[in-house]
C-alpha positions as a Markdown table, in Angstrom:
| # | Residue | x | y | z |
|---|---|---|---|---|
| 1 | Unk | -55.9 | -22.1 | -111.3 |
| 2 | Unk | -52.2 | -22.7 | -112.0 |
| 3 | Unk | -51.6 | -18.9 | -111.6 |
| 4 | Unk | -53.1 | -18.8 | -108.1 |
| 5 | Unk | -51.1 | -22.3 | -107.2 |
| 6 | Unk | -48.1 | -20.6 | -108.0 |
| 7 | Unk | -48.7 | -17.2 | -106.1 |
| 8 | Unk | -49.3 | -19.7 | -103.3 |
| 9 | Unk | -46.0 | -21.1 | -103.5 |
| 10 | Unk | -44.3 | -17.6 | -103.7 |
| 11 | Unk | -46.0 | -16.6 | -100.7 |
| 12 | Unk | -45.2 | -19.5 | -98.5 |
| 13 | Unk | -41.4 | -18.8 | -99.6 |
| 14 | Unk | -41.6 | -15.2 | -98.3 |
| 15 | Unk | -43.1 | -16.2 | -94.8 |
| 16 | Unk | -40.8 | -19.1 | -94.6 |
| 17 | Unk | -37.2 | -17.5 | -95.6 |
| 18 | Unk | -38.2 | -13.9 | -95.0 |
| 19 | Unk | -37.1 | -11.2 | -97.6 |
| 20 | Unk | -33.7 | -9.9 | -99.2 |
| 21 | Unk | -35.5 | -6.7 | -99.4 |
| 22 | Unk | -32.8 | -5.4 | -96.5 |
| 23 | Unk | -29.9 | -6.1 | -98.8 |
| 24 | Unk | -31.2 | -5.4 | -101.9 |
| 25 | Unk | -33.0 | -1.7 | -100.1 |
| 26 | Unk | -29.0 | -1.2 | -99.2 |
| 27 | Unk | -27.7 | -1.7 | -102.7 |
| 28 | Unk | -26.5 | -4.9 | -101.8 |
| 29 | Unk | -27.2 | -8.5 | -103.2 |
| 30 | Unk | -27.9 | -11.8 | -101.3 |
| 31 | Unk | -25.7 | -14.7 | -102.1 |
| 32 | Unk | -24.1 | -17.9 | -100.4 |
| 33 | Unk | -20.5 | -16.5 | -98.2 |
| 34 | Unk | -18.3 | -18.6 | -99.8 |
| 35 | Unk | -18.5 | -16.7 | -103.2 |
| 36 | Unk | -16.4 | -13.7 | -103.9 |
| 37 | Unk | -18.1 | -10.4 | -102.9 |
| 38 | Unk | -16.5 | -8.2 | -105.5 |
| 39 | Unk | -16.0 | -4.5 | -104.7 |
| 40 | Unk | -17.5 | -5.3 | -101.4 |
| 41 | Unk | -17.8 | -7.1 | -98.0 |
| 42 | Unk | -20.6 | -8.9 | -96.4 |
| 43 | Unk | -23.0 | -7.8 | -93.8 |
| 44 | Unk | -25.0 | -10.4 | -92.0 |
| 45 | Unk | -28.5 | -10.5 | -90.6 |
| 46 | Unk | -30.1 | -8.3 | -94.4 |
| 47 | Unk | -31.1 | -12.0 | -96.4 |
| 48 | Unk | -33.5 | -14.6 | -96.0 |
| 49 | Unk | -32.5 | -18.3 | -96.2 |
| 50 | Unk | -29.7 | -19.9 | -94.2 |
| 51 | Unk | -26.7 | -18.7 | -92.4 |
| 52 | Unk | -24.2 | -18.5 | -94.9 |
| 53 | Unk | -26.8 | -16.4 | -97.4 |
| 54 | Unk | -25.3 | -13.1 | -96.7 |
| 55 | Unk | -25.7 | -9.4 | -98.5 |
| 56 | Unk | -22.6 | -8.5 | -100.6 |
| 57 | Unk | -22.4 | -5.0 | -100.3 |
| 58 | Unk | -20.2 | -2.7 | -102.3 |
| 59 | Unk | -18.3 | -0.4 | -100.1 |
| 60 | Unk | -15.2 | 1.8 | -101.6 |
| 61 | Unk | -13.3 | 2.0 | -98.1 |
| 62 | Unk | -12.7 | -0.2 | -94.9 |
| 63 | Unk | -10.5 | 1.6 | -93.2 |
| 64 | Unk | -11.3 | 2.0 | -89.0 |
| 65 | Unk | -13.9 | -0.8 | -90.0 |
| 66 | Unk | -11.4 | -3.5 | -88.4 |
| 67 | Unk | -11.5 | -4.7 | -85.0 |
| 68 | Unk | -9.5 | -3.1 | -82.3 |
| 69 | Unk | -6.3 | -4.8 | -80.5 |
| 70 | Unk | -2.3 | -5.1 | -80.9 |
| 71 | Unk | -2.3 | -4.7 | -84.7 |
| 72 | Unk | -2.5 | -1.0 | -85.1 |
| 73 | Unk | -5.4 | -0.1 | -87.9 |
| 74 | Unk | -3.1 | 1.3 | -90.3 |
| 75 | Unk | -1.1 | -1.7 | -90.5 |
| 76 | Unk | -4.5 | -4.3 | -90.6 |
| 77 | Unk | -5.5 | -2.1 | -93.4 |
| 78 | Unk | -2.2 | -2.2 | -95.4 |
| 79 | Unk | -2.4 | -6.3 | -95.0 |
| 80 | Unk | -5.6 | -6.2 | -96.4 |
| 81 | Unk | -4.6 | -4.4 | -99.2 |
| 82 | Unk | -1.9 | -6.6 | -100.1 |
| 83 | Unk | -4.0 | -9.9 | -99.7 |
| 84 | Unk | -7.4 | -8.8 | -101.3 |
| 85 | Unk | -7.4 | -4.9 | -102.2 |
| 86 | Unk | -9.5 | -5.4 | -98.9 |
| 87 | Unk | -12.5 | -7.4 | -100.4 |
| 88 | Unk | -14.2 | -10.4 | -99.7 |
| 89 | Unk | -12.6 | -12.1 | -102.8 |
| 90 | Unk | -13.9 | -15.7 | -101.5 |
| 91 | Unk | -11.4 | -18.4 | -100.9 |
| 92 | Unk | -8.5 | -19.3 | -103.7 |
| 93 | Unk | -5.8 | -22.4 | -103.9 |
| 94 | Unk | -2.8 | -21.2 | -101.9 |
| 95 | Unk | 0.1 | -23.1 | -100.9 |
| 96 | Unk | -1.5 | -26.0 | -101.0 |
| 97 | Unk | -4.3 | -24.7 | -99.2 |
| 98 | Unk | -7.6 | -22.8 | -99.6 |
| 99 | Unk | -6.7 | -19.2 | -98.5 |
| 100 | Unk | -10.0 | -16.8 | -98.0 |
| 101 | Unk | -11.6 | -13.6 | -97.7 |
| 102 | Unk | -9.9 | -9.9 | -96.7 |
| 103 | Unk | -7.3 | -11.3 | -95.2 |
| 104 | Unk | -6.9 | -14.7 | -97.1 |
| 105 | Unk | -7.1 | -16.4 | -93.8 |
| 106 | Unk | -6.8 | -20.7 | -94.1 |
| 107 | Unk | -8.2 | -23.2 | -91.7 |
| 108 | Unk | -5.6 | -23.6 | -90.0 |
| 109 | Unk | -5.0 | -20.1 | -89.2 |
| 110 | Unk | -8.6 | -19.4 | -88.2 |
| 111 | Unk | -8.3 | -22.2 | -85.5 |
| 112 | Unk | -5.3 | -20.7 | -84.3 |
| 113 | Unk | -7.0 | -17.6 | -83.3 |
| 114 | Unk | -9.9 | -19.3 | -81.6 |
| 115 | Unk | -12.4 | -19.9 | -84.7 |
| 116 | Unk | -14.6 | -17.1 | -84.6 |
| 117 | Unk | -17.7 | -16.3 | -85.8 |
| 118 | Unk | -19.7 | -19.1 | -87.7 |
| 119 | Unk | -17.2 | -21.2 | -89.8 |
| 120 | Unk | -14.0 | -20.1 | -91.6 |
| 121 | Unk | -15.0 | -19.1 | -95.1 |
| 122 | Unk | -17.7 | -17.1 | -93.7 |
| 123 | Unk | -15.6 | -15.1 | -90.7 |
| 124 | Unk | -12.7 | -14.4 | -93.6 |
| 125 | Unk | -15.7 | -13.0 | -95.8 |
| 126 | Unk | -16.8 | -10.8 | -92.8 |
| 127 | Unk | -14.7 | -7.5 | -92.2 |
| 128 | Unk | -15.5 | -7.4 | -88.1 |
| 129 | Unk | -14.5 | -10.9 | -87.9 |
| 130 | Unk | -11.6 | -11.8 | -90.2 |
| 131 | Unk | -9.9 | -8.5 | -88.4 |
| 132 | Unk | -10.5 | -10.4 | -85.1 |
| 133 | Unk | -9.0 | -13.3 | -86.3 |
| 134 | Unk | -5.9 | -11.4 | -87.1 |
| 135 | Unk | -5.7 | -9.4 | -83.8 |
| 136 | Unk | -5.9 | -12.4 | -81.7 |
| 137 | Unk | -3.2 | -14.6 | -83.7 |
| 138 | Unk | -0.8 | -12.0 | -83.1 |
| 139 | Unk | -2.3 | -11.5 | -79.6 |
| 140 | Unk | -1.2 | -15.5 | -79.6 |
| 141 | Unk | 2.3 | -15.5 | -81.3 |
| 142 | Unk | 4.2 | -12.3 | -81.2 |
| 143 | Unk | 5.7 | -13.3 | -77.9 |
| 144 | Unk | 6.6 | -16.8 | -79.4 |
| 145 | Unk | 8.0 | -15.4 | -82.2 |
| 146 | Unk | 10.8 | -13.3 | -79.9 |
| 147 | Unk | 9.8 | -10.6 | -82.7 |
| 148 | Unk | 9.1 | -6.8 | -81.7 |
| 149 | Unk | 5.7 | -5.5 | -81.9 |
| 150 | Unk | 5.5 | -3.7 | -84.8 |
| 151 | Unk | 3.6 | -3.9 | -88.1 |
| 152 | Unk | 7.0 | -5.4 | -90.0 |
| 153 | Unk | 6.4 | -8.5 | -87.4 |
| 154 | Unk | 2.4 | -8.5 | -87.4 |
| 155 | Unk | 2.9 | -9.0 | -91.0 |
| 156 | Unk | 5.5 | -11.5 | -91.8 |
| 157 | Unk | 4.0 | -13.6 | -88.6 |
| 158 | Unk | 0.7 | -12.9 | -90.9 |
| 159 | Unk | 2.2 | -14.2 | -94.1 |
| 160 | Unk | 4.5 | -16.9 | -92.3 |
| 161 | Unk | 3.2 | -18.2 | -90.1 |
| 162 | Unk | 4.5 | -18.0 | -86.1 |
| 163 | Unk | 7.7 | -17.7 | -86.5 |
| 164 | Unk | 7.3 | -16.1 | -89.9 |
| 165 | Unk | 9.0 | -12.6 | -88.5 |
| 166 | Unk | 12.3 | -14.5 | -88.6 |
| 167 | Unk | 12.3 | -15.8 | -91.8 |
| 168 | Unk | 13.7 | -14.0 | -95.1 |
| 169 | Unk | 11.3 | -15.8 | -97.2 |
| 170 | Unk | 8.9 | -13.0 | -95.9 |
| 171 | Unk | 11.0 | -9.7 | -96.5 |
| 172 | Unk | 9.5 | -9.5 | -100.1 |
| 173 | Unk | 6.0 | -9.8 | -98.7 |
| 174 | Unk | 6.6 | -7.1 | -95.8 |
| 175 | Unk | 8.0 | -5.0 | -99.2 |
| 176 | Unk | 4.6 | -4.8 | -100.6 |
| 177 | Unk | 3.3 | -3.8 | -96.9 |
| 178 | Unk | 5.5 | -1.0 | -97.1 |
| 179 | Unk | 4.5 | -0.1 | -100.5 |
| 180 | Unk | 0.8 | 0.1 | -99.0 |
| 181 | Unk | 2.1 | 2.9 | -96.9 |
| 182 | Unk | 3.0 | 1.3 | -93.4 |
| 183 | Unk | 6.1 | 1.2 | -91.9 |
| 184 | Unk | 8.0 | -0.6 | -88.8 |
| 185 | Unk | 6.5 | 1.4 | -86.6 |
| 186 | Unk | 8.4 | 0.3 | -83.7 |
| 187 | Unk | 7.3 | 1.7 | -80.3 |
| 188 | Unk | 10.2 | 4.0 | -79.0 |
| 189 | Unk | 11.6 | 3.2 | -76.1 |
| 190 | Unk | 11.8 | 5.7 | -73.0 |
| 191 | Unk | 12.9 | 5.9 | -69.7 |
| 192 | Unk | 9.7 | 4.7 | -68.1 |
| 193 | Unk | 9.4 | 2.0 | -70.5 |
| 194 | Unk | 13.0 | 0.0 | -69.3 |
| 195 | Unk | 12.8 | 1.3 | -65.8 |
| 196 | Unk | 11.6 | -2.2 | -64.4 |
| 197 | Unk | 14.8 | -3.3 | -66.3 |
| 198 | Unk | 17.3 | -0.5 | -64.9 |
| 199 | Unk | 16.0 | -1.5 | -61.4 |
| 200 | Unk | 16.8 | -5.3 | -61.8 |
| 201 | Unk | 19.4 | -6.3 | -59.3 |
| 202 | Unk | 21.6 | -9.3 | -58.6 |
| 203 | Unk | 23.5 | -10.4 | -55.7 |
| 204 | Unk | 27.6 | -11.3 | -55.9 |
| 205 | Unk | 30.1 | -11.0 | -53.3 |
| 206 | Unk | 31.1 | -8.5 | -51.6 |
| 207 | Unk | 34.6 | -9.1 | -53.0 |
| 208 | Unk | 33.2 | -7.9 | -56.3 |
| 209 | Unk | 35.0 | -5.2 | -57.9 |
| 210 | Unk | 32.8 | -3.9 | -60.7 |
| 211 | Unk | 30.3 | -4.6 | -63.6 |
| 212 | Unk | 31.8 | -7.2 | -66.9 |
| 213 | Unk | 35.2 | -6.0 | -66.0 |
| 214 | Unk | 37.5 | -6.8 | -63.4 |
| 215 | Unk | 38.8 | -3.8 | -62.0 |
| 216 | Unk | 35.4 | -2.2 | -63.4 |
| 217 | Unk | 33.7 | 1.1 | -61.3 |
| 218 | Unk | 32.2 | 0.2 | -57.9 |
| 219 | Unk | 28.7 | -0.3 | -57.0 |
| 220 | Unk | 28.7 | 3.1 | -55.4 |
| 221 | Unk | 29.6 | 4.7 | -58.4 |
| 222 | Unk | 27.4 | 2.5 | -60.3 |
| 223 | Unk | 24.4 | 3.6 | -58.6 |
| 224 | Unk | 25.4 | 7.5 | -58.3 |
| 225 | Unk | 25.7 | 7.2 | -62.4 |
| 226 | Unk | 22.3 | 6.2 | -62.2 |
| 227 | Unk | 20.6 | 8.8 | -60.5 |
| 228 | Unk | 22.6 | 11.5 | -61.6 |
| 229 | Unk | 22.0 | 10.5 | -65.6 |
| 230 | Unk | 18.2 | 9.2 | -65.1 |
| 231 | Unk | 15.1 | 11.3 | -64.6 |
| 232 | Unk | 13.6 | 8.7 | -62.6 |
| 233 | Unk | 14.3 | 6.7 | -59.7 |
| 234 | Unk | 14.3 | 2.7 | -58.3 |
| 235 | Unk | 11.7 | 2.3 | -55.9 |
| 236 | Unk | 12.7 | 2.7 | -52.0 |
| 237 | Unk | 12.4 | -1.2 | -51.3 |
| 238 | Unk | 15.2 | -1.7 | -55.0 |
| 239 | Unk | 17.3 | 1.4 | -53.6 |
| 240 | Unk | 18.0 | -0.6 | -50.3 |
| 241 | Unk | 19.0 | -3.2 | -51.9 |
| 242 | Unk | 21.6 | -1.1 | -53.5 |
| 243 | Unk | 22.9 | -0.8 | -50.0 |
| 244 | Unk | 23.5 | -4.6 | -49.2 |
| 245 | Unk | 24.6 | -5.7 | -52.6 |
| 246 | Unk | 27.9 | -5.3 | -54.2 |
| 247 | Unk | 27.3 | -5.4 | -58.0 |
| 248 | Unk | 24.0 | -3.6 | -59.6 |
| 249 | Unk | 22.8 | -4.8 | -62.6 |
| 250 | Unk | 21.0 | -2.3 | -65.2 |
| 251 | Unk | 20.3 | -2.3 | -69.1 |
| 252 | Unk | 21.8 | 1.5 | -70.1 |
């Protein structure tokens, strides 16, 4: 009687929390998010139970696994490297803070770049989302920071904080990014990319004599160095201006 009480029980379980047998079928296990998911990462949606009872499944690589934006994929994987040999390590004491997941993301971080997915541990335990998190708080600081996009800034804004690309107390961290394989990676500058800066103009007075200097070239010879050295061309409306205006204005 007991026996058949009990086999009861078990089967109410099953039709009320469903089955793990989607994890487990995957090689997986199902445990609560906020634990380490060693030599893994967690996929959502494979256990029963509630929201943060996920399946830790162990996965050798993450790389092209992040999500897409400024931060290139090379350089979100080198980050990840650094913070958490790209696992789901759970959340550890940190600067005075809990720091969590691939990317050892804190609370205050994950509110910076709009609080994705559920809750905080459980987006930094999640591949998809802590990679989000990431693209869109460098979406949300790089221009703040002044910095240059490039993975050296993405990285010490990462480890930093806003501002953090400015800050010497992150060259040693940005040192063990490069030791992961990623560089600067600065995007090179070409003639299309600074036109809308070559075609800037500003007024003076026609008593102007030239550019910084005094007795500096004319803004006839100004402009003909420009077309004759540049491949490309001011618009019509910029190249009338040239006509009116004494002094031309142009990064070289």
């Amino acid at each position: 009687m007991n026996g058949l009480i009990l086999c009861c029980i078990a089967s109410l379980i099953v039709v009320s929390y469903g089955s793990d047998a989607p994890c487990t079928n995957a090689g997986g296990h199902c445990q609560d998010d906020h634990l380490a998911c060693h030599n893994g990462h967690y996929q959502s949606g494979m256990c029963s139970g509630g929201t943060h009872r996920r399946c830790c499944l162990t996965s050798a690589s993450h790389t092209g696994s992040f999500s897409s934006g400024i931060v290139s994929q090379h350089c979100l994987q080198c980050i990840c490297n650094v913070e958490s040999g790209c696992k789901a390590i759970g959340c550890h004491f940190d600067v005075n803070s809990d720091s969590c997941g691939y990317f050892q993301i804190k609370e205050g971080y994950w509110h910076d770049c709009g609080s994705p997915g559920t809750s905080w541990r459980s987006c930094a335990n999640d591949l998809a989302c802590a990679s989000k998190c990431v693209q869109a708080y460098m979406s949300r600081y790089i221009n703040f920071s002044g910095c240059s996009h490039s993975c050296e800034s993405y990285a010490r804004i990462h480890n930093g904080g806003p501002a953090g690309c400015k800050h010497t107390n992150t060259l040693g961290y940005w040192s063990h990014i490069q030791s992961q394989g990623c560089h600067h990676n600065k995007k090179k500058k070409t003639i299309s990319d600074d036109n809308h800066l070559i075609c800037i103009f500003v007024s003076f007075s026609s008593s102007s004599h030239g550019l910084y200097k005094k007795d500096g070239p004319t803004p006839a010879v100004l402009y003909n160095k420009f077309q004759s050295e540049q491949p490309t061309k001011c618009h019509n409306d910029e190249q009338k201006k040239w006509d009116s205006l004494s002094v031309g204005v142009w990064k070289m």
